[in-house]
Steps between C-alpha positions, in 0.01 A plus 500: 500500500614811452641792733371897458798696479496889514713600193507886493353812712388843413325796673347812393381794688378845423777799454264702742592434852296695842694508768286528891580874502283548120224269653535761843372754276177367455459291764537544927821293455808531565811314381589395875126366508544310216836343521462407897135300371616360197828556418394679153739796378386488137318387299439501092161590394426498083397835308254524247539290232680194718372213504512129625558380174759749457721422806458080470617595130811640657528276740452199244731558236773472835389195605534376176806685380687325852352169425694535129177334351312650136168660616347246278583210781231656723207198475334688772390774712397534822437835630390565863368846599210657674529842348444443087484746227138401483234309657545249217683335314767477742863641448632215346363492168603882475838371617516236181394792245760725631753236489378301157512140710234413235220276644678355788231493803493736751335420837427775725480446928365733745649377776648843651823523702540105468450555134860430412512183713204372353648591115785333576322159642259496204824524253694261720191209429470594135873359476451210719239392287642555150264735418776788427855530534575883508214769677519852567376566865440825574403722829417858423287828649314808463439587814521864532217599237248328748625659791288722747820760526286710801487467846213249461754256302824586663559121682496354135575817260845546657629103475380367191688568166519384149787260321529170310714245554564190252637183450581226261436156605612215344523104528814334633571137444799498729319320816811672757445820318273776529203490645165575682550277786174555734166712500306630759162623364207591704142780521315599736154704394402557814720827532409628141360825595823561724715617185272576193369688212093480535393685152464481209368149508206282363357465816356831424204573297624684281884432545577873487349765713615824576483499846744178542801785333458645876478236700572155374774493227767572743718230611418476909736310723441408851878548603484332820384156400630472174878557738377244737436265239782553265766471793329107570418404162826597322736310741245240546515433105877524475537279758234241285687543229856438602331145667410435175804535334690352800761830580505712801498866538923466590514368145313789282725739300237781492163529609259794274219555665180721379581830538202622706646653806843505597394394839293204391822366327704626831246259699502195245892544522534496877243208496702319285814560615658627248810723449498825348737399214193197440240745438459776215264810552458798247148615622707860578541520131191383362207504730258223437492408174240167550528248256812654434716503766643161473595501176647870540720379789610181334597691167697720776679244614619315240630792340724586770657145606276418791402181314694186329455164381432264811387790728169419673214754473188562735255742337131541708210766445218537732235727365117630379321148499583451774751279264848419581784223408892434488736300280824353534711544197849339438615790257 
């Protein structure tokens, strides 16, 4: 049976960045505020014109530039987001036009924060089951545009952001190579109203109405319990994981976590026991990009060294859902 191995990396974010002291200005914030909370400096937020599309583009044509592969390998997309150019189709068919794949399916999951994770497990049973041998996974936001940026909003407006990451997965016969060596998936619906976006939805007759722009198309977070949850779940799932695939937490190379909070991933840390060196965080530079911060971080990392052949990777996401998971990759 084949092994999913991740060949290349890319990330894309908007040239645009707001720093705490730009949201201050419209907001009762302050960059101490902030930063103490969350530990958020900046963030990059699109302009007019940006788009989804536009940024997984970007962050695409890395992956697949680092992976060395023609684009015309890609058998598959899978494209995980819960903030697309439109209510439908979803941003993976506009990602195949704007990079000619041809008619290659693209499959489009709303699973929020855990939406990498869950990209990367779909493409990771694709190639166990010889359905395809080379996928495009990709994690990307546009979270700003739906942002309340007032007083009202200012728990969400000032940590969520917008970037894409990307990555090329493909199959790897080499049994003591690379791979995907345990999953940790799980939901829980009973929290669903804890981190959501109510409107526009079907539920309402009709799906539009004018008064849900005030009061229901704004992402709400209950802070407190998604951070209660997110510092058991995560470690929890790692720790699942890592059974699975039969290595302790001494053994890991690196461990990405979702960049939600700084001090979520300073609690699943400590939990864990991990070491500083074992643990990457770029929430400072980024915010919370969602779906994207995974990919973002992993692209960030490979660039720079952090990660070779053999290493052992953790990633876990806890998120909107409430959905989280881990996996245990032998890079």
């Amino acid at each position: 049976m084949p092994t999913t191995q991740i060949l290349g990396t890319g990330l894309a974010v908007p040239d645009r960045i707001v720093t705490n002291d730009d949201l201050a200005k419209l907001i009762d914030t302050s960059d101490e505020w902030i930063t103490q909370r969350t530990g958020i400096r900046q963030r990059h937020w699109v302009v007019e014109g940006e788009s989804g599309t536009g940024l997984s583009k970007i962050a695409s044509e890395r992956a697949i530039a680092a992976a060395g592969i023609a684009p015309d390998e890609i058998e598959a997309i899978i494209y995980a987001t819960s903030s697309p150019d439109h209510f439908a189709p979803g941003n993976g068919v506009f990602l195949q036009r704007e990079m000619g794949l041809g008619h290659i399916p693209a499959i489009d999951i709303r699973t929020q924060c855990s939406g990498f994770v869950y990209g990367l497990s779909i493409a990771d049973a694709y190639i166990r089951a010889g359905i395809y041998r080379t996928l495009l996974v990709v994690g990307a936001e546009v979270q700003s545009t739906g942002m309340d940026v007032s007083d009202r909003g200012r728990n969400t407006a000032v940590i969520f952001a917008d970037g894409a990451g990307a990555a090329v997965v493909r199959a790897h016969d080499d049994p003591s190579g690379s791979a995907i060596l345990g999953w940790d998936l799980h939901g829980d619906g009973a929290f669903a109203e804890k981190l959501w976006v109510d409107a526009p939805g079907s539920i309402y007759h009709p799906r539009n109405q004018a008064e849900h722009f005030d009061n229901k198309s704004f992402l709400e977070m209950d802070g407190k319990e998604v951070f209660r949850h997110a510092t058991t779940r995560m470690p929890e799932s790692v720790r699942a994981a890592m059974a699975q695939a039969g290595v302790t937490a001494e053994q890991l190379t690196l461990l990405i976590p979702h960049q939600a909070n700084l001090r979520i991933s300073e609690m699943v840390q400590k939990q864990l026991g991990l070491r500083d060196d074992q643990v990457y965080n770029n929430i400072d530079r980024y915010g919370n990009t969602t779906a994207g911060t995974i990919p973002i971080a992993l692209d960030e990392c490979v660039r720079a060294g952090r990660l070779k052949r053999g290493d052992l990777l953790a990633i876990t996401a806890f998120g909107s859902g409430f959905l989280w998971g881990s996996a245990i990759i032998r890079w």
